[in-house]
BAPAKE-310562 format. One record per residue: residue in three letters; residue number from 0; x, y, z of N, C-alpha, C, CB in turn. Coordinates in steps of 0.001 Angstrom, whole numbers, padded with zeros to 6 digits. Glycine has a CB too. Layout:
<rs>
R    aa     i       n_X       n_Y       n_Z      ca_X      ca_Y      ca_Z       c_X       c_Y       c_Z      cb_X      cb_Y      cb_Z
R   ala   NUM         X         Y         Z         X         Y         Z         X         Y         Z         X         Y         Z
...
</rs>
This chain:
<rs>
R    aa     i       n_X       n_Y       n_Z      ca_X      ca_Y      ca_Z       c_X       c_Y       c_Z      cb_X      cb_Y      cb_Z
R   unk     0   -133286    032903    015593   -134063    032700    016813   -135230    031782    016507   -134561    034049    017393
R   unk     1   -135163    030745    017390   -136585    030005    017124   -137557    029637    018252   -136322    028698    016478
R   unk     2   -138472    029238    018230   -139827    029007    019282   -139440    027350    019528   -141789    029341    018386
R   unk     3   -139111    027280    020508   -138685    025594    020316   -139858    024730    020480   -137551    025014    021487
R   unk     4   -140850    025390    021065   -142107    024736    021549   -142834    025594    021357   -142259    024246    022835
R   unk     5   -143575    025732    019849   -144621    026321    019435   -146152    026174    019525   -144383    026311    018536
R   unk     6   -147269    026768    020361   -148525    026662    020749   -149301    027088    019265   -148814    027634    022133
R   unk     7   -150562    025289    018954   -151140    025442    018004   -151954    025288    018240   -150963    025082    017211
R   unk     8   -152617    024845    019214   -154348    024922    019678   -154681    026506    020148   -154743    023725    021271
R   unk     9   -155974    026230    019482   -156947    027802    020494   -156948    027505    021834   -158904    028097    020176
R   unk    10   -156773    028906    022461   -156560    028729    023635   -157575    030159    024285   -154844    028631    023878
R   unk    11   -158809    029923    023796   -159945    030732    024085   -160662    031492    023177   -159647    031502    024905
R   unk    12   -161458    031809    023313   -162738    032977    022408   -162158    033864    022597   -164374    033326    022848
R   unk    13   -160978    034405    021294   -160984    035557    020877   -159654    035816    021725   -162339    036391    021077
R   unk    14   -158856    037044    021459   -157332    037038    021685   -157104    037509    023163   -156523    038063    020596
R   unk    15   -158136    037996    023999   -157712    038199    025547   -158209    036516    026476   -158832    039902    026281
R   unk    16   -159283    035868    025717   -159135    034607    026442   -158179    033571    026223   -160165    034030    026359
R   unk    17   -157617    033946    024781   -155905    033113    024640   -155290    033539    025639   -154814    033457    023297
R   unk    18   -154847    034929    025545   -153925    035131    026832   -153923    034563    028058   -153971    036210    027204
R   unk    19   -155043    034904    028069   -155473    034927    030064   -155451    033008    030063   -157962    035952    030717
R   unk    20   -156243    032200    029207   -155978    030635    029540   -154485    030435    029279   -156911    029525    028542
R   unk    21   -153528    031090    029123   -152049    030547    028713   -151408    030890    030327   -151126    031597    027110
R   unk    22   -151569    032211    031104   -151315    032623    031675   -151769    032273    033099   -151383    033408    031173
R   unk    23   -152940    031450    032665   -153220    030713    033780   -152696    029284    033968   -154510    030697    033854
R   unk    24   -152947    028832    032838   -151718    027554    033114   -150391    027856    033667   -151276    026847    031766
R   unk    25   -149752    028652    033265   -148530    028833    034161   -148257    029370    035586   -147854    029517    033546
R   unk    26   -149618    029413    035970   -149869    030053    037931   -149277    029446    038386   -151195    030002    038932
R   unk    27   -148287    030205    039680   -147622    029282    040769   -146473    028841    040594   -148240    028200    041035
R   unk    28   -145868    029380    039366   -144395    029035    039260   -143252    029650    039690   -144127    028944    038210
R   unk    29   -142263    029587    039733   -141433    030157    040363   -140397    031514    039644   -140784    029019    040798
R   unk    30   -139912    032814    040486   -140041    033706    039747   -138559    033378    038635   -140197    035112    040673
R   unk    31   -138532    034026    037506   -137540    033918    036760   -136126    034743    036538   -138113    033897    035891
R   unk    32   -135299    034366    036125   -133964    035029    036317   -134537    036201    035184   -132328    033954    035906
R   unk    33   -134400    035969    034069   -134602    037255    032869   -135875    038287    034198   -135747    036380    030636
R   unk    34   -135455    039876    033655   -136413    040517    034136   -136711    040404    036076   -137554    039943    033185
R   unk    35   -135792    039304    036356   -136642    039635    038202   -135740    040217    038577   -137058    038351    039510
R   unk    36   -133923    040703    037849   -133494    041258    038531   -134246    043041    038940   -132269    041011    038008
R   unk    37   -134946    042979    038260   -135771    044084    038213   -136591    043971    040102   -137008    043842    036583
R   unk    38   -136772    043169    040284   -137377    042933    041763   -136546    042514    042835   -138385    041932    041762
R   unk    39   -134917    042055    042592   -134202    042194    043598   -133489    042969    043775   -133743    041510    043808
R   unk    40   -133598    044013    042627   -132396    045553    042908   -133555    046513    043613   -131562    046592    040974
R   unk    41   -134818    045934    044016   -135809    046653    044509   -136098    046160    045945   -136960    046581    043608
R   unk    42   -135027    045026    046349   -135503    045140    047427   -136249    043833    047991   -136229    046223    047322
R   unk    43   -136650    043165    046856   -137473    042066    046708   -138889    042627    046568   -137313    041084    047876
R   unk    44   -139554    043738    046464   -140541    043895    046310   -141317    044530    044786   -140599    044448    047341
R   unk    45   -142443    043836    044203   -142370    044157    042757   -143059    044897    042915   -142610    043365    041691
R   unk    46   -143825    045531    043728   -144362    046707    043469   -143362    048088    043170   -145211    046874    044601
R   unk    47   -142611    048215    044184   -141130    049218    043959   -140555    048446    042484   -139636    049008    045631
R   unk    48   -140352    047608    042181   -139809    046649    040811   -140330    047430    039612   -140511    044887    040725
R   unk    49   -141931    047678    039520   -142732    048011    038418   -142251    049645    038073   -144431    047786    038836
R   unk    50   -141753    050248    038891   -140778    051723    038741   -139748    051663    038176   -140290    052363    039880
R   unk    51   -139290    050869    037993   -137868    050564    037546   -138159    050574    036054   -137170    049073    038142
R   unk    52   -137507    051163    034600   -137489    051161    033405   -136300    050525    032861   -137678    052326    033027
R   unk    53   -136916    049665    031963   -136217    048757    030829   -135550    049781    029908   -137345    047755    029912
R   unk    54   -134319    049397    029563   -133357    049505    028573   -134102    049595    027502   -132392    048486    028492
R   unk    55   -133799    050236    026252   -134388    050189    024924   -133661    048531    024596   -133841    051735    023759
R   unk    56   -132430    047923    024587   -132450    047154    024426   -132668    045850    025314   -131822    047391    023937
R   unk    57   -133448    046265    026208   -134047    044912    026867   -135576    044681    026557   -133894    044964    028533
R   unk    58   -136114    045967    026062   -137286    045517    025504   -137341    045405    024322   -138196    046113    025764
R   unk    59   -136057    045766    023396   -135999    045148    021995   -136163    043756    021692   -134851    045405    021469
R   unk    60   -135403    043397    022839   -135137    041635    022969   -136269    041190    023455   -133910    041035    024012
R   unk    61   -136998    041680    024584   -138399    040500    024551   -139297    041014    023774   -139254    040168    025989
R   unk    62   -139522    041832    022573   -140235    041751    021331   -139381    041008    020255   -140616    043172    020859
R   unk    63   -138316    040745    020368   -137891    039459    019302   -138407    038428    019385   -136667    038987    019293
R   unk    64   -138312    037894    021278   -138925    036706    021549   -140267    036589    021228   -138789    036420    022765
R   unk    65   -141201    037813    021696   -142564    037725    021551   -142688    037884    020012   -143363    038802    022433
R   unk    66   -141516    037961    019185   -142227    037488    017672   -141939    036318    017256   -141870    038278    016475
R   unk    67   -141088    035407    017972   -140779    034031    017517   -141763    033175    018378   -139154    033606    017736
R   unk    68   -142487    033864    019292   -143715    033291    020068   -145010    033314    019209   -143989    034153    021422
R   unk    69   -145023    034032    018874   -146299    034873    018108   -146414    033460    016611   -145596    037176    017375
R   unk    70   -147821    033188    016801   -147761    031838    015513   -148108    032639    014229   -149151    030334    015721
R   unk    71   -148393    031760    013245   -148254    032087    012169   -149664    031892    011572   -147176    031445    011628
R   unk    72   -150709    031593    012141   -152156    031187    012296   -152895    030940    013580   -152296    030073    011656
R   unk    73   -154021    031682    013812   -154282    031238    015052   -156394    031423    014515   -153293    032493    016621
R   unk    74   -156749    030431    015287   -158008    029853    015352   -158538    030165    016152   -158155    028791    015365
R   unk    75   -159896    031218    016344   -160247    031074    018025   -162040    029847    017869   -160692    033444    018965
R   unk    76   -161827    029590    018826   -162896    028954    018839   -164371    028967    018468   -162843    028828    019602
R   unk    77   -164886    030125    017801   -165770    030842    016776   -165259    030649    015509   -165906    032312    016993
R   unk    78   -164383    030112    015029   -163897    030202    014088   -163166    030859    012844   -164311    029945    014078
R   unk    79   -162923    032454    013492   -162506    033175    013333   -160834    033226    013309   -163168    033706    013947
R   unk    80   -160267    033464    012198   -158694    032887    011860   -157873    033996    011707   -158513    031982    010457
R   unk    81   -156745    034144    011966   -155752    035412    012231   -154423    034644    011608   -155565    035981    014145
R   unk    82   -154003    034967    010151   -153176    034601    009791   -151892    035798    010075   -153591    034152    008584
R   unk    83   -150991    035211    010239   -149819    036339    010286   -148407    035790    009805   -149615    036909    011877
R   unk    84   -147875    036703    008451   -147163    036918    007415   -146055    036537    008600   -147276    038406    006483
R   unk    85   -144808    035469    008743   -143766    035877    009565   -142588    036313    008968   -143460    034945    010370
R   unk    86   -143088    036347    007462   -141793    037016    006748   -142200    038314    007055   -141497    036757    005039
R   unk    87   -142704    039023    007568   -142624    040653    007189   -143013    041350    008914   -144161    041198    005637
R   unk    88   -141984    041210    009700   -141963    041143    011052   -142670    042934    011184   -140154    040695    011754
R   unk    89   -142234    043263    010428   -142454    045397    010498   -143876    045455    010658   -142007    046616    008691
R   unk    90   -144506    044517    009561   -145981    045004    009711   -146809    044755    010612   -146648    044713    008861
R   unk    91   -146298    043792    011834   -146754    043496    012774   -146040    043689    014276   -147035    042433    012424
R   unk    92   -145111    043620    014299   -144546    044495    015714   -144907    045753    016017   -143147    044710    015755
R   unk    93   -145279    045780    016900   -146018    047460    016999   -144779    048299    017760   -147806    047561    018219
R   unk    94   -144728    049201    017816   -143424    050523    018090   -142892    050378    019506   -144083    052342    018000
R   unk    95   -142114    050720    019520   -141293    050403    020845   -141538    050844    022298   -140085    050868    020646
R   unk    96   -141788    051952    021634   -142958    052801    022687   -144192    052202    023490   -143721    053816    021833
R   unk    97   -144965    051473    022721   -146535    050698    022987   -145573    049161    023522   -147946    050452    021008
R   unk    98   -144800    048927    022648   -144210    047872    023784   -143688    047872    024771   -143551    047267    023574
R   unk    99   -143062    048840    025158   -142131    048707    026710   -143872    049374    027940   -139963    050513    026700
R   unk   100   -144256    049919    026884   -146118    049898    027720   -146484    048435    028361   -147683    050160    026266
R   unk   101   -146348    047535    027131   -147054    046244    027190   -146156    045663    028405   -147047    045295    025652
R   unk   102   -145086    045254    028012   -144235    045182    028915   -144649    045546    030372   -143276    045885    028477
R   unk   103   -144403    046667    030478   -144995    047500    032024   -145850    046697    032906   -146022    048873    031733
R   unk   104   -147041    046842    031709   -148120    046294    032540   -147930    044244    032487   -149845    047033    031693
R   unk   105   -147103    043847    031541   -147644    042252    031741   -146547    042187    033270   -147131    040771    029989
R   unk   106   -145220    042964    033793   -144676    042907    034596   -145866    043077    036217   -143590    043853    034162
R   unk   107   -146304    043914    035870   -147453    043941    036853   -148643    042706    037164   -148174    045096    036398
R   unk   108   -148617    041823    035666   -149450    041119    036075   -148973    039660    036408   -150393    041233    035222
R   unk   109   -147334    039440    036006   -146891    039053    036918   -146590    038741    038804   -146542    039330    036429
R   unk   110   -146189    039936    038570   -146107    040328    040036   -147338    039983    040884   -145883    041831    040145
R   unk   111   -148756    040385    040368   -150055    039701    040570   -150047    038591    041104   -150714    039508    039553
R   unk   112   -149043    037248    039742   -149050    036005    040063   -148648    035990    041000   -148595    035228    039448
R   unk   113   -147668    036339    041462   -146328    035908    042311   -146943    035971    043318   -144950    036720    042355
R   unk   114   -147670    036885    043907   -148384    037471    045252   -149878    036819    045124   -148449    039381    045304
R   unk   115   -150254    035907    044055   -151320    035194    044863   -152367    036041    044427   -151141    035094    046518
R   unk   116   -152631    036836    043881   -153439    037586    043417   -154148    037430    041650   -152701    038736    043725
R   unk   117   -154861    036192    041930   -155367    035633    040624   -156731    036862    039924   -156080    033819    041068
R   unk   118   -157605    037288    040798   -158604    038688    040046   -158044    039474    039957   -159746    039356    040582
R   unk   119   -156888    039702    040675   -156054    041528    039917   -155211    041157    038639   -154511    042518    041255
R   unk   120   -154771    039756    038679   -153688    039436    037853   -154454    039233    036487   -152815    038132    038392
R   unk   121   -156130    038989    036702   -157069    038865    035344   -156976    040235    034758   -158779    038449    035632
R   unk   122   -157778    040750    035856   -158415    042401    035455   -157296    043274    035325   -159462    043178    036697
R   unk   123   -156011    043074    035304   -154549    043957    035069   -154803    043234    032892   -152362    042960    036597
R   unk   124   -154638    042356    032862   -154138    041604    031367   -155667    042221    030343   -154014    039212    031562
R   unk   125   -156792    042320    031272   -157604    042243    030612   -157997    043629    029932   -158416    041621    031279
R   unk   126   -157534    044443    031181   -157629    046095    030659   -156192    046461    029891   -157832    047315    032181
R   unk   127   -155136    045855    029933   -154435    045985    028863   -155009    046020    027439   -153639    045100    028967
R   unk   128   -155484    044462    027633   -155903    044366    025803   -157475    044785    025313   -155765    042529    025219
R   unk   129   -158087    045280    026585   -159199    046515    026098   -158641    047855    025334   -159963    047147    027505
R   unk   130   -157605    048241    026226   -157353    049639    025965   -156721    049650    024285   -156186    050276    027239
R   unk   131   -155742    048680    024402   -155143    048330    022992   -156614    048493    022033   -154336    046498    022952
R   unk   132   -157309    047298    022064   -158302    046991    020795   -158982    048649    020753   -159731    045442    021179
R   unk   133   -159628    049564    021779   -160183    050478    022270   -159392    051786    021416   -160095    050339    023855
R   unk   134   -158186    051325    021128   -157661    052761    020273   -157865    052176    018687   -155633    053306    020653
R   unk   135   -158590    051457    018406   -158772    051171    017143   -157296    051675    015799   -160269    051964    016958
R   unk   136   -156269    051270    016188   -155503    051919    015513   -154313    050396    015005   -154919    053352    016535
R   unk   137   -154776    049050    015949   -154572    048403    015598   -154714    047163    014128   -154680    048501    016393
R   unk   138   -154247    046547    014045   -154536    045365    012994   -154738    043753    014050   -152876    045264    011694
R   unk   139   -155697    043481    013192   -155645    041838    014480   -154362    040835    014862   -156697    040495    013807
R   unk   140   -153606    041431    013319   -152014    040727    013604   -151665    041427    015170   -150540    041344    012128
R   unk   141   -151488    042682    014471   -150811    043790    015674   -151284    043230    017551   -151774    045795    015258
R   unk   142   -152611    042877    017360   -153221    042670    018438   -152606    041390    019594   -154564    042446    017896
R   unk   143   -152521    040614    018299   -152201    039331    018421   -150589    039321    019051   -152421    038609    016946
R   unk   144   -150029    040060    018173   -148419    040191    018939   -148453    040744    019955   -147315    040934    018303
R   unk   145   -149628    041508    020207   -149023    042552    021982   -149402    041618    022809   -149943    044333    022642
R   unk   146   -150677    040778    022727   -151230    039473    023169   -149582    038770    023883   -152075    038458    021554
R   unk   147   -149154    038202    022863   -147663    037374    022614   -146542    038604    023862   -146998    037485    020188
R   unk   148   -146690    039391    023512   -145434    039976    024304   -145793    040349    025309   -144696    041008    023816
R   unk   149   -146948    040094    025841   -147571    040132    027645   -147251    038865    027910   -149435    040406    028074
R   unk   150   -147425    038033    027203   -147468    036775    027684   -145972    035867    028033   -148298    036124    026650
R   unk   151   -145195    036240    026862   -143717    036133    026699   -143617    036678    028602   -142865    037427    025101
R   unk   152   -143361    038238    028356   -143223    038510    029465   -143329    038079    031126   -143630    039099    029214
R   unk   153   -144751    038008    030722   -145444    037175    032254   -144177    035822    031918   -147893    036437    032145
R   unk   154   -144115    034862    031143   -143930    033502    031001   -142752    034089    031884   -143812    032604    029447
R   unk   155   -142032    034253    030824   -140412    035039    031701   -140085    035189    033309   -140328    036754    031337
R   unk   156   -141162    035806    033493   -140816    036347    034973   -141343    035162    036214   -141747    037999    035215
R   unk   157   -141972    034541    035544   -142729    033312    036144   -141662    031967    035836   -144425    033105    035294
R   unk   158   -140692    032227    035456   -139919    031110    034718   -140180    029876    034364   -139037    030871    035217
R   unk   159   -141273    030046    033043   -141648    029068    032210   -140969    028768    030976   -142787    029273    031951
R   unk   160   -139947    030225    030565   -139452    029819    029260   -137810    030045    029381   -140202    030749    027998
R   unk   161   -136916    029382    028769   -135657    029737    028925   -135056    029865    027531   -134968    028793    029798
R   unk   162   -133621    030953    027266   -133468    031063    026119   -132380    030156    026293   -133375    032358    025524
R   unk   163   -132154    029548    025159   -130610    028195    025492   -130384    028712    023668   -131194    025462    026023
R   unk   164   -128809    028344    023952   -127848    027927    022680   -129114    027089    021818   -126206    026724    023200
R   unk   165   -128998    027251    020120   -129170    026355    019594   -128024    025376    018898   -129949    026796    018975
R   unk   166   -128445    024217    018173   -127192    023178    017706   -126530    024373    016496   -127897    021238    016821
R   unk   167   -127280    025314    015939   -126476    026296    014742   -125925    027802    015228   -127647    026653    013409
R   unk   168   -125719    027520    016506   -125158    028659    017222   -126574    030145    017501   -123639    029186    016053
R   unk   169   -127702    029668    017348   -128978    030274    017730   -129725    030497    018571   -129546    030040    017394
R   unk   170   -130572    031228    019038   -130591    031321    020318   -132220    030574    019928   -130256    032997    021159
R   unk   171   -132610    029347    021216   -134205    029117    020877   -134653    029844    022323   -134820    027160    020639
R   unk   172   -136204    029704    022153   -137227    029790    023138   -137744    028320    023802   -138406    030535    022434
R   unk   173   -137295    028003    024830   -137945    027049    025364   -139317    027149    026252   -137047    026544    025987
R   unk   174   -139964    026663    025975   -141187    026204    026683   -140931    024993    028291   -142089    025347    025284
R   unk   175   -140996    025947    029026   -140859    024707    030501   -141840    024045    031279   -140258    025266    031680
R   unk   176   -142240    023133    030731   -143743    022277    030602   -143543    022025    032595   -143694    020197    029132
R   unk   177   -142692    021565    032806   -142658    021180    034483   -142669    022167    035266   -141494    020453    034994
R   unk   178   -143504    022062    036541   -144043    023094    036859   -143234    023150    038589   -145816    022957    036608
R   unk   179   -142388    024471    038539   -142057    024838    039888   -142218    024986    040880   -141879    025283    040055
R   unk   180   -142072    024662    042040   -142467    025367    043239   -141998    026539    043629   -142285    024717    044172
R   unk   181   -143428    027361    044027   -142420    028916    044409   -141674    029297    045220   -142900    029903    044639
R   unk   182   -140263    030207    044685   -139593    030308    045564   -139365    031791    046231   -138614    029706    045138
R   unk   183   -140245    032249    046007   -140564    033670    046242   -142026    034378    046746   -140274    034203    045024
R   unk   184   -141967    035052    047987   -143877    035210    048255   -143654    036532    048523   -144902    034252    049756
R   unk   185   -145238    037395    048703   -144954    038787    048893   -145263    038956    050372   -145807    039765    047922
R   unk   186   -145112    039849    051043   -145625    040293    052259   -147033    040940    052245   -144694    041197    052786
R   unk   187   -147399    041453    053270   -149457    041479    053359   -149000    042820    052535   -150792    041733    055470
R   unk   188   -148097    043858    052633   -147650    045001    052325   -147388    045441    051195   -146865    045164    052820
R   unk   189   -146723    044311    050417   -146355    043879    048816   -147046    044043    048382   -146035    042806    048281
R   unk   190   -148133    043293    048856   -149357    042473    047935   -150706    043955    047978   -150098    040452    049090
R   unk   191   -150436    044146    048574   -151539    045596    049090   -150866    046788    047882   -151149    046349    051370
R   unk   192   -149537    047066    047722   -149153    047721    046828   -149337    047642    045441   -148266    047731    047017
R   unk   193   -148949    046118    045475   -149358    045376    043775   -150966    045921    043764   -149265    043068    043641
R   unk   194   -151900    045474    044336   -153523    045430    044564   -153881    047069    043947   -154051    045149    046585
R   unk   195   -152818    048285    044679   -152972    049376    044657   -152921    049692    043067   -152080    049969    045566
R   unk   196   -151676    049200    042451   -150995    049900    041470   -152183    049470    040430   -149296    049437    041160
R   unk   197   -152452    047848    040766   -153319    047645    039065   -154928    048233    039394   -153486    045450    038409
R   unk   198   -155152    048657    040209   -156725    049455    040409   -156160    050631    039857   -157530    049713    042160
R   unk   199   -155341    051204    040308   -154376    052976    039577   -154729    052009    038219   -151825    053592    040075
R   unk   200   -154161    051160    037749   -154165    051289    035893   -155755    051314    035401   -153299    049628    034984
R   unk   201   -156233    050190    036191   -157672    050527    035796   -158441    051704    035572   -158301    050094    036529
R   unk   202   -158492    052150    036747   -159192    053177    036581   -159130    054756    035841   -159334    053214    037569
R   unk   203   -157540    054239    035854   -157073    055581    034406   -157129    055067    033001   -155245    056192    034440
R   unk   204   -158113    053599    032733   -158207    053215    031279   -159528    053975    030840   -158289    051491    031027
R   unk   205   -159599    054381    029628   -160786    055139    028958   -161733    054213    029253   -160717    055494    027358
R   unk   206   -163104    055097    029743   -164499    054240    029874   -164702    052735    028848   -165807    055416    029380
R   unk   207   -164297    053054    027724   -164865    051731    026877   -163600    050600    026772   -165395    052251    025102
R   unk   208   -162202    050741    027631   -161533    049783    027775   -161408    049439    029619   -160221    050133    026925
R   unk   209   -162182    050146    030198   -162195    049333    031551   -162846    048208    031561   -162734    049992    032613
R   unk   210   -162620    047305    032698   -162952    046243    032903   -163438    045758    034171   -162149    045714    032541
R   unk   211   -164409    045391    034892   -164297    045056    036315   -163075    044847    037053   -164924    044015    036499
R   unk   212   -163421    046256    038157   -162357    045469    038995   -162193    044399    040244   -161792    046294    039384
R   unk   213   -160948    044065    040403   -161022    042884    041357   -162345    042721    042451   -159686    042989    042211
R   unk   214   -162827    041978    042944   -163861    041999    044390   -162952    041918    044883   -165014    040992    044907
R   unk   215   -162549    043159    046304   -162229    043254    047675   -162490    042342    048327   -162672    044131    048257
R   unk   216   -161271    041796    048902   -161552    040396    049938   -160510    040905    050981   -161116    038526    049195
R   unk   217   -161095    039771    052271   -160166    040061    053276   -159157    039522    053471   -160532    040031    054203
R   unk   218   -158538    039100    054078   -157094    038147    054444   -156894    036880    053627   -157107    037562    056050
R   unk   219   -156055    036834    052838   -155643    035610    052128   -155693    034532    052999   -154314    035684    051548
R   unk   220   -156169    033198    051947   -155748    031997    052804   -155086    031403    052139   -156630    031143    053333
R   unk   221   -154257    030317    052675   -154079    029510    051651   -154266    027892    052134   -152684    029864    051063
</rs>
């Protein structure tokens, strides 16, 4: 398995502003085949979608990807450096359990995107990787990969990345630099549910991994 288009610039102060600037570059794209059947056996709606549970082996597979995503050095803009061993995948994939978690919630902050909801879709990613750092039980590698497998995820469902054949019969990760038009929107109803569910995550995160939540606004425009 390989990263066909591997990210080597910092991409923010410290490992939740990597995320969140990666995740914002990809706003507004269109939703993806991997993972959305999860939102059309629901009906089309991802709030009912986010109920739905992954296979042990469907979240085996997007922690493969999110380790061939995951670099092998990363720089944040303080200068602070996070090397990570890619020969020794064990010591840094975190348990299957905390991933199909991660999972959960980057599906939610998807769904965020999809519905136009750019402050829930922050404050969903951001109290993820509070709560993570917040159980102190991590390693900065460790951190760094759950980072990678929210992001994998989101990319996925947003269809930015595709897995294709390689020339040695391998499967790569593509990176989809051209940017979609969406072909999918939520209803006022959707979007009120999504709004619902990631305030529910918030506010059940321990005091020292919450995060502001969204400002209440009225009627979308666009």
């Amino acid at each position: 398995m390989q990263l066909a288009k591997a990210v080597e610039k910092p991409m923010g102060a410290g490992l939740s502003k990597m995320g969140w600037s990666m995740i914002g570059k990809f706003a507004g794209c269109s939703l993806g085949l991997a993972l959305a059947a999860t939102v059309v056996t629901s009906g089309g709606d991802p709030a009912k979608a986010q109920t739905k549970e992954l296979s042990d082996k469907s979240v085996q597979l997007l922690m493969q990807y999110a380790w061939a995503l995951t670099p092998p050095k990363f720089t944040a803009p303080d200068g602070k450096t996070i090397e990570v061993d890619k020969s020794k995948p064990k010591e840094v994939i975190v348990p299957l359990d905390t991933a199909r978690e991660v999972i959960k919630v980057a599906r939610l902050t998807a769904y965020a995107q999809l519905c136009q909801l750019p402050e829930e879709q922050r404050a969903n990613y951001l109290t993820l990787m509070k709560r993570e750092e917040a159980k102190a039980s991590w390693t900065q590698q460790q951190l760094l990969y759950i980072n990678q497998l929210h992001l994998f995820t989101v990319m996925t469902l947003t269809g930015k990345v595709a897995i294709v054949d390689g020339k040695e019969g391998d499967k790569q990760v593509v990176v989809q630099e051209k940017k979609a038009a969406p072909t999918a929107s939520c209803t006022d109803t959707e979007r009120d549910r999504v709004k619902a569910q990631i305030a529910a995550y918030i506010s059940s995160a321990p005091a020292a991994a919450k995060t502001a939540e969204p400002v209440k606004s009225g009627t979308q425009t666009k």
